[in-house]
Structures are given as C-alpha cells and as structure tokens.
C-alpha positions as CSV (number, residue, x, y, z in Angstrom):
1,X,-6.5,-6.4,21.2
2,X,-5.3,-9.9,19.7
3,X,-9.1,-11.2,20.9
4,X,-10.5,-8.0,19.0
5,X,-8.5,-9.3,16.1
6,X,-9.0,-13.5,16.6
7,X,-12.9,-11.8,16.4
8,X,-12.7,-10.2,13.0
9,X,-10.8,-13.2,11.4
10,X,-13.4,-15.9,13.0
11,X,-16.2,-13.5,11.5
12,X,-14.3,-13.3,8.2
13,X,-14.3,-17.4,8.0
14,X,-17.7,-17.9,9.2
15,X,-19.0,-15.8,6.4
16,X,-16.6,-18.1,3.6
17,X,-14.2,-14.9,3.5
18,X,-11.4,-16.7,2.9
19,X,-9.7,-13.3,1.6
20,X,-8.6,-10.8,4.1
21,X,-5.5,-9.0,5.5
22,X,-4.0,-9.1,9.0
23,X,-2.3,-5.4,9.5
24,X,0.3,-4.4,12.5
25,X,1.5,-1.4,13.2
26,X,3.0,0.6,16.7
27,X,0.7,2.8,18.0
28,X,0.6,6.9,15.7
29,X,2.8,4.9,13.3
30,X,0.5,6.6,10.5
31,X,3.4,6.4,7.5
32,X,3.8,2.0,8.5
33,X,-0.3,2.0,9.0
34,X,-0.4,3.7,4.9
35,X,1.7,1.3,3.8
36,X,0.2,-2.0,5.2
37,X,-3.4,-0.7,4.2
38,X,-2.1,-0.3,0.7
39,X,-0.8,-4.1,0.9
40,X,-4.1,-5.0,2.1
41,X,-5.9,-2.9,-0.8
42,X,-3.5,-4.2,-3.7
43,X,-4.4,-8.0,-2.4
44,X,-8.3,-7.7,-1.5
45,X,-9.2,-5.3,-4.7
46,X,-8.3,-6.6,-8.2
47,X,-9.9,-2.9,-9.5
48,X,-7.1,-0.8,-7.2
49,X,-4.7,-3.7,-7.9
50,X,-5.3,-3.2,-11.3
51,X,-4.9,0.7,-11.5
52,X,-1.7,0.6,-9.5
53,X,0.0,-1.2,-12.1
54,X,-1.2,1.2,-14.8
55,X,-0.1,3.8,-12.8
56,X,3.5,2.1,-11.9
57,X,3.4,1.3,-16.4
58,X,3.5,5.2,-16.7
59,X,6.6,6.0,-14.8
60,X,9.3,7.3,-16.3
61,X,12.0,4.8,-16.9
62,X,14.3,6.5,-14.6
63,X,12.2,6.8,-11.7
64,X,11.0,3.3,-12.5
65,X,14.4,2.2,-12.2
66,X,15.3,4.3,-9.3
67,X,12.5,2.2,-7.1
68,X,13.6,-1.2,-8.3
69,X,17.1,0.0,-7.2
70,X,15.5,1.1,-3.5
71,X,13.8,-2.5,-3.8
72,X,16.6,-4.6,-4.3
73,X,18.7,-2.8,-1.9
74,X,15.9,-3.6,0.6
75,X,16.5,-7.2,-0.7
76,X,12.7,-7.4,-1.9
77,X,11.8,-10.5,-4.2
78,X,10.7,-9.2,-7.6
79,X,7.3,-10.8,-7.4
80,X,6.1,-7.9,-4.9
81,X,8.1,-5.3,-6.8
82,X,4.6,-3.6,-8.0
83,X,2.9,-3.8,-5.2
84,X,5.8,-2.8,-2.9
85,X,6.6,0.1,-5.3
86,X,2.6,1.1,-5.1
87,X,2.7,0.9,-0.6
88,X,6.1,2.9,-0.4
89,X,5.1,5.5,-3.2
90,X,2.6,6.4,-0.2
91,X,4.5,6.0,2.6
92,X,8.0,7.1,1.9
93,X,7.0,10.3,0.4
94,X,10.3,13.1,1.5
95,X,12.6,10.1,1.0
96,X,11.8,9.4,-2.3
97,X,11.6,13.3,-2.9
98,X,15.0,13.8,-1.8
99,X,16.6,10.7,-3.6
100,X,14.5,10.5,-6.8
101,X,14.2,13.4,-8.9
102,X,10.7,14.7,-10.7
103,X,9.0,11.7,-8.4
104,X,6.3,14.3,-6.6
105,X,3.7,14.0,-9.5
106,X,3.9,11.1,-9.9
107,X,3.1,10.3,-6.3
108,X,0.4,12.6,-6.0
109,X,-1.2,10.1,-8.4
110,X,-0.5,7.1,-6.1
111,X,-1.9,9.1,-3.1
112,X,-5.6,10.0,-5.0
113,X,-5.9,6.7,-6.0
114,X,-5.0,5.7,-2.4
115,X,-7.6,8.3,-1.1
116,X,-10.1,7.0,-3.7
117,X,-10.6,3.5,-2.2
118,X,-10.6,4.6,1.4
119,X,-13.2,7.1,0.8
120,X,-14.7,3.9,-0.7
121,X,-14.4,1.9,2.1
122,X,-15.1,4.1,4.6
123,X,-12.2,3.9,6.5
124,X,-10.4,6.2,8.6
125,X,-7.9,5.8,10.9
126,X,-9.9,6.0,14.2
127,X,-11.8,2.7,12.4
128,X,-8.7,0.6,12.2
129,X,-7.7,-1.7,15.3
C-alpha cells in the first residue's frame, strides 16, 4: 500500500500538482476516513472551503461556542478552528447530538454540502486507498 501511495504522490509532482492530501485511516474506520476527506476537501477546494465558513458564520452563538469549547479541550490551535469544526460536524455526529443542543440541522447542512463535493468528485469509498 505505501508504494500505491509513493505512486499517486509521484504522479501528483510530475504533473506540477503541488497541492494534494495524504489521508490515513484503520481499515472500516468510515467516521476517521469522513473526517480526513473533509480536511482534504477544505485544503484542495477554495469553493467548499469557502461555503464551510458560511455555513460555520450561521451557527448559532451557542452552538458556535459549544465547538470552540470541544476544540480547545482537544487542545486544537485556533487557526484550524473552521476547518476542524467543518471535519468533526461530519464525523462526530451522536456526540455532538448528545452534548450540544439543537446541533442536528445544522449538521444536516454540513453533511449535503459534504455529499455535494463527493458526488462531484466521484468518490466513494471503495475508490479511496
């Protein structure tokens, strides 16, 4: 697999890609697998970059500031709050239920912007390495 993977990032240099994302994950780790391709969608595309943060403006203060409070206590750096907040609105979905209140809807919009730009891509899950 790491030749598979040397392969792809060779191909990406040879073509002057110098932009391109490296994701790990275990093995039916689907949740981890969301949440890096979301890090590698809110770095690649400046259009879903962009639309994240407008979706991350309209939250409700208190929800906003229940994430930054799930942030911190993860001991993120603020510089990836938005992007961090976009990747665990998709992945941490009963958590934040549970802990945040009114969040669902607010996700939902997360996940169809999400859904949007894979469709775009193509990509499912039996594509990824």
């Amino acid at each position: 697999k790491e030749e598979i993977v040397l392969n792809a990032i060779n191909k990406n240099l040879e073509n002057n890609n110098t932009k391109y994302y490296v994701i790990a994950y275990q093995e039916n780790d689907y949740f981890t697998l969301k949440h890096e391709i979301s890090h590698a969608l809110f770095y690649l595309n400046d259009d879903y970059r962009n639309k994240a943060i407008n979706l991350i403006s309209e939250l409700p203060s208190d929800i906003y500031d229940g994430l930054i409070k799930f942030l911190k206590y993860k001991k993120y750096d603020s510089s990836v709050f938005d992007d961090e907040i976009c990747a665990y609105m998709l992945s941490e979905i009963d958590f934040f239920q549970n802990t945040i209140k009114n969040i669902t809807k607010y996700q939902e919009n997360f996940i169809k912007l999400y859904d949007t730009y894979i469709k775009n891509y193509g990509v499912t899950y039996e594509t990824w390495i």
